[in-house]
C-alpha positions as CSV (number, residue, x, y, z in Angstrom):
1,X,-15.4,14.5,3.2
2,X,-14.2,11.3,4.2
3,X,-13.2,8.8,1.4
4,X,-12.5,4.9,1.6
5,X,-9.4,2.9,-0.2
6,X,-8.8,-0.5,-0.2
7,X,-6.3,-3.1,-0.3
8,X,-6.3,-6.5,-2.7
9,X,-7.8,-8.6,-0.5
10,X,-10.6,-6.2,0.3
11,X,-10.9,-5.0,-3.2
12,X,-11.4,-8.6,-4.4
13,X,-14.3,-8.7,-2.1
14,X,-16.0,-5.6,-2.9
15,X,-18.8,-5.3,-4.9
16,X,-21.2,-2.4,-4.2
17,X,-21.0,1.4,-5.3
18,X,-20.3,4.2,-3.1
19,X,-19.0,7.6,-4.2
20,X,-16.4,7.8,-1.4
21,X,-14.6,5.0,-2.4
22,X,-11.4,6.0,-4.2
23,X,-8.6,3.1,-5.6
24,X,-4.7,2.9,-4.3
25,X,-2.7,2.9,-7.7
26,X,-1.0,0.4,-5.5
27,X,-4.0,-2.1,-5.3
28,X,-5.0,-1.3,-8.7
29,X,-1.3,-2.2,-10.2
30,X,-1.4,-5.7,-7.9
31,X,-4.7,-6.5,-9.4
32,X,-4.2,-6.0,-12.8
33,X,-1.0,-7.7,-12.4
34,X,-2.2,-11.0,-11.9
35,X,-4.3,-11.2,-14.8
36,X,-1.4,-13.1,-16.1
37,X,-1.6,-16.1,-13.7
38,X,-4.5,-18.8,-14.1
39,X,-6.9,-16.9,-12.4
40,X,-7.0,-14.8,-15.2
41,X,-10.8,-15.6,-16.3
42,X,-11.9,-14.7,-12.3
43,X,-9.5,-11.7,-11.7
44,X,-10.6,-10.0,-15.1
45,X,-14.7,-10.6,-14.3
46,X,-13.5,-8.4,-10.7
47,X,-11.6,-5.6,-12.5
48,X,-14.9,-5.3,-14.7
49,X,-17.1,-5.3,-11.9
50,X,-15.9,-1.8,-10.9
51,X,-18.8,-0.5,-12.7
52,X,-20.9,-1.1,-10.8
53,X,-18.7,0.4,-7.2
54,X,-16.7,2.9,-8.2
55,X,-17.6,6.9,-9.7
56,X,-17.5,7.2,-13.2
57,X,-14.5,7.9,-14.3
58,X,-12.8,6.0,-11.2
59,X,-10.9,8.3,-8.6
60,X,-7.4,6.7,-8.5
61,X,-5.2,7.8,-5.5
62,X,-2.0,9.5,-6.1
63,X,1.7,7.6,-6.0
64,X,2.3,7.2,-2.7
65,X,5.9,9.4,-3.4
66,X,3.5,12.2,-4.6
67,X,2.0,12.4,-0.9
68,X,5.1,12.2,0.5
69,X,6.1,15.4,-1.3
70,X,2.8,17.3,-1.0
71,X,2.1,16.9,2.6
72,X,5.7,16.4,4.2
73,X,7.4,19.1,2.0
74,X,4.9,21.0,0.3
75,X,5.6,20.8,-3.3
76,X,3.8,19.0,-5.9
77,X,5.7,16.0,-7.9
78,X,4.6,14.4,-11.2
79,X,2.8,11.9,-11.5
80,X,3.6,10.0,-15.0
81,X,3.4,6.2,-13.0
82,X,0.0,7.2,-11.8
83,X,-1.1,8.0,-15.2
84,X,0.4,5.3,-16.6
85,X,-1.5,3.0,-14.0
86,X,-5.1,4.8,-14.8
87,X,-4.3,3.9,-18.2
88,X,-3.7,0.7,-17.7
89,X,-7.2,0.0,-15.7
90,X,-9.5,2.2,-17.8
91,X,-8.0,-0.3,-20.7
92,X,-8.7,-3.9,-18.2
93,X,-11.9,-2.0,-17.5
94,X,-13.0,-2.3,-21.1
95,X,-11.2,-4.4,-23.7
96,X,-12.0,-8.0,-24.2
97,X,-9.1,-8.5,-26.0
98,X,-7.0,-10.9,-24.5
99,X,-3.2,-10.3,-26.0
100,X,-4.1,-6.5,-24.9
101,X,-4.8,-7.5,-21.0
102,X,-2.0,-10.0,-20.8
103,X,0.3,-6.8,-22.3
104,X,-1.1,-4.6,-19.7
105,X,-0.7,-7.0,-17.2
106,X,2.9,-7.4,-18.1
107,X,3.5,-4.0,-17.8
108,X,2.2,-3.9,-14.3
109,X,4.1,-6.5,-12.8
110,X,7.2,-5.9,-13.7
111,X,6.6,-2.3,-12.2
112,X,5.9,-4.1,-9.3
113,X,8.6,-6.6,-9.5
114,X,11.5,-3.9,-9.8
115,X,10.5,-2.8,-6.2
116,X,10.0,-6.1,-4.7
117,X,13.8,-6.8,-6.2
118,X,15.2,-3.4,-4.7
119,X,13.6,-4.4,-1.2
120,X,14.3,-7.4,-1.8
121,X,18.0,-6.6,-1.5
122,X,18.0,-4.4,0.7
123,X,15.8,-6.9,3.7
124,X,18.8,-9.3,2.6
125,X,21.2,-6.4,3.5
126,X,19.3,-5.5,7.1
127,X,19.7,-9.2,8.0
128,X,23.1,-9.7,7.2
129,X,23.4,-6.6,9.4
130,X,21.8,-8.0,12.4
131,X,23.3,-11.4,12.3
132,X,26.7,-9.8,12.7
133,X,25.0,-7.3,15.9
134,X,23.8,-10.5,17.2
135,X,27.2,-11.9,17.0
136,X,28.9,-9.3,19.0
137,X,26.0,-9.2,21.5
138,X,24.5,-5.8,20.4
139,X,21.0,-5.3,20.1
140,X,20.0,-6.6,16.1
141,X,17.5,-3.9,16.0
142,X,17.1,-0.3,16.7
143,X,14.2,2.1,16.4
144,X,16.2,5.5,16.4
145,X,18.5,3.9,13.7
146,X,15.5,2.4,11.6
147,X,13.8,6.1,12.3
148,X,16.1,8.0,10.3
149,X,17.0,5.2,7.5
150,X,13.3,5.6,6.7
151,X,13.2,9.6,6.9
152,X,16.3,9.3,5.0
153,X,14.6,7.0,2.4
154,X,11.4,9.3,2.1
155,X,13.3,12.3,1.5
156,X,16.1,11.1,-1.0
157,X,12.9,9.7,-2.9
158,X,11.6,12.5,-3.5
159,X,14.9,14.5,-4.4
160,X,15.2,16.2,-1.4
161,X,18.1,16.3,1.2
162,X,18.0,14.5,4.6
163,X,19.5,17.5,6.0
164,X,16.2,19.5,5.4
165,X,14.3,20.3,8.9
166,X,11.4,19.2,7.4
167,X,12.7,15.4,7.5
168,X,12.5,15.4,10.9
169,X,8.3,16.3,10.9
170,X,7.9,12.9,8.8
171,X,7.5,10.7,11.7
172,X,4.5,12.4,13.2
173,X,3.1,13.3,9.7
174,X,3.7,9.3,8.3
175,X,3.4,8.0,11.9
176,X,1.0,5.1,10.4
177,X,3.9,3.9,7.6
178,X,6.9,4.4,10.5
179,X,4.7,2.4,12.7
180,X,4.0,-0.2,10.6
181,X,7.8,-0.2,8.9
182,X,9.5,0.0,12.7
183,X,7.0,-3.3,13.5
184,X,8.3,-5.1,10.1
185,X,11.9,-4.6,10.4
186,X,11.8,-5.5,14.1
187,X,10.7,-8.9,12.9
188,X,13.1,-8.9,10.2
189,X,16.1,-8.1,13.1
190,X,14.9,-10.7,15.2
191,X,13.4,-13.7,13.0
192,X,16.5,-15.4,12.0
193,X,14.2,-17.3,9.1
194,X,12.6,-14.1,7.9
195,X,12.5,-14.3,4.2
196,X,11.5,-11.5,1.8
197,X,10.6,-13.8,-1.2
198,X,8.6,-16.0,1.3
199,X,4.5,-15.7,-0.3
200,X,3.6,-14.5,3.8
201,X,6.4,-11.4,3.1
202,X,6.7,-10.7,-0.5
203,X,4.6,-8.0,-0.9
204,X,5.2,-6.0,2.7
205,X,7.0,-3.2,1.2
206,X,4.2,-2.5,-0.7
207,X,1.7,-3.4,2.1
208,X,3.9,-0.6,4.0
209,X,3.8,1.7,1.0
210,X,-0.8,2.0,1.6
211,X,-0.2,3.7,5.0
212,X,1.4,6.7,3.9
213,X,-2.1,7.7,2.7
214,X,-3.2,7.8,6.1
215,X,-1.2,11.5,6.8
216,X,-4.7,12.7,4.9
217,X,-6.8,12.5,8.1
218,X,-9.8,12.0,4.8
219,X,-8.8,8.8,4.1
220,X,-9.7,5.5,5.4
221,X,-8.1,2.0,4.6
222,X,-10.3,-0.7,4.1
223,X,-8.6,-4.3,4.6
224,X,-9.4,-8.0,5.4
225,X,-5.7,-8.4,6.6
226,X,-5.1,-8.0,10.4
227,X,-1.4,-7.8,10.0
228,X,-1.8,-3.6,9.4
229,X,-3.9,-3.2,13.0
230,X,-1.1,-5.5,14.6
231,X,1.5,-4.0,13.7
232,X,-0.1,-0.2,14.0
233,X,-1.7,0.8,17.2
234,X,-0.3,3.4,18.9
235,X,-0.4,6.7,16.8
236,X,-3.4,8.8,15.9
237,X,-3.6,7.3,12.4
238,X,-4.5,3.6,13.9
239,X,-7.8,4.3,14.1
240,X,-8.4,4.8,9.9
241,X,-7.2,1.7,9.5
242,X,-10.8,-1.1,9.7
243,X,-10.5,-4.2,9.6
244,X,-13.2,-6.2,7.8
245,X,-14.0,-9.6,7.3
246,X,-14.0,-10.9,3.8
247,X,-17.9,-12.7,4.3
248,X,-19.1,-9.2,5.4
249,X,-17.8,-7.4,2.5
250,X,-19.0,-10.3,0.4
251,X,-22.5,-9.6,1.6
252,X,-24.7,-6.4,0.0
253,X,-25.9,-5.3,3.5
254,X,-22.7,-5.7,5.9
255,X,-20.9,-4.2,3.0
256,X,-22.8,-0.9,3.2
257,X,-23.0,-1.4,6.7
258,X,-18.9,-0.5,7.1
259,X,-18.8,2.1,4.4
260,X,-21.8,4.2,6.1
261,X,-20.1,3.8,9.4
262,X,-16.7,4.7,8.0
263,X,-17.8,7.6,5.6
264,X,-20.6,9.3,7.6
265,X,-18.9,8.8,11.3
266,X,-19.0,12.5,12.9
């Protein structure tokens, strides 16, 4: 059965019910997270609205790490953030007490803010590295080296060695996240004013981190963000990615329009 997860911008556009729709912890930890900016009031109203779109109890995707682990080495990895995170909503989902959504809130983005830190630091590091390529005329950026940084990363994530043959089947089973990170840091490489704390890039890496869903052929991602079918396009998980406008997933009839298409496509 084919299923349907979204990303913020979609989510904060969605509004009717579908049982194949199933929630990235990912989007779910960005949402809640900015219940403590002044859209509180608005964001809140959106998180309660699930009712009436998502199954009862909501199906919440796992960590994106716990994919990694399943499908590109076959073992099964807790899960404690996930859980955490489903706590989290089902408590946004039903308390009206403010002090306890600003608390849960809290929670969520400084999970999220320790990552954007990490990458943070280590885009900073990438630059530094291609300014000083440039400088000695060699190419700032190189797909076979930025190949096996990121089959490096996925495996020492996980706990397992880079050296395991089953590091180099990641590629072909992520091709959707190596796609879209090989577009990203070629930008990085050759944007001398690329900034990571820049609003347009601060939230890439976890932009990045919604396409490893797609090595579960079931899954489709929902978005009102072009960037992800710019900067993926060539390998057979492209096509799971739709691109929606926000107005048509604003609207009862367009909405359900693009789910039937996406869910009940032959």
């Amino acid at each position: 059965m084919r299923y349907v997860y979204f990303d913020t911008d979609a989510f904060r556009n969605i509004g009717i019910a579908f049982k194949a729709v199933v929630l990235s912890p990912i989007t779910a930890a960005e949402i809640m997270s900015q219940l403590v900016t002044t859209e509180r009031a608005q964001i809140l109203e959106q998180i309660q609205a699930m009712h009436n779109w998502l199954p009862e109890p909501p199906q919440i995707l796992p960590l994106p790490s716990v994919i990694i682990a399943a499908i590109g080495f076959n073992f099964e990895q807790s899960n404690h953030t996930h859980l955490d995170i489903a706590r989290s909503l089902d408590i946004c989902m039903r308390t009206r007490d403010v002090e306890q959504l600003v608390a849960e809130a809290n929670r969520q983005r400084n999970f999220l803010d320790q990552h954007k830190e990490e990458e943070a630091g280590m885009i900073v590091r990438f630059k530094d590295l291609s300014g000083k390529l440039r400088s000695v005329a060699e190419p700032p950026y190189d797909r076979t080296r930025i190949q096996a940084a990121l089959q490096k990363g996925m495996a020492s994530r996980i706990g397992m060695k880079e050296s395991d043959p089953r590091v180099l089947e990641l590629p072909e089973l992520f091709s959707a996240f190596f796609e879209y990170e090989n577009a990203r840091f070629r930008e990085v490489a050759n944007n001398r004013h690329y900034s990571p704390a820049n609003k347009k890039n601060i939230n890439d890496v976890y932009d990045s981190e919604q396409m490893i869903y797609l090595a579960n052929t079931d899954l489709f991602f929902l978005t009102c963000d072009r960037k992800y079918s710019r900067r993926v396009q060539k390998g057979k998980q492209a096509s799971n990615i739709i691109t929606a406008k926000p107005a048509d997933l604003s609207e009862p009839t367009r909405e359900s329009k693009i789910l039937r298409e996406i869910i009940e496509a032959a």
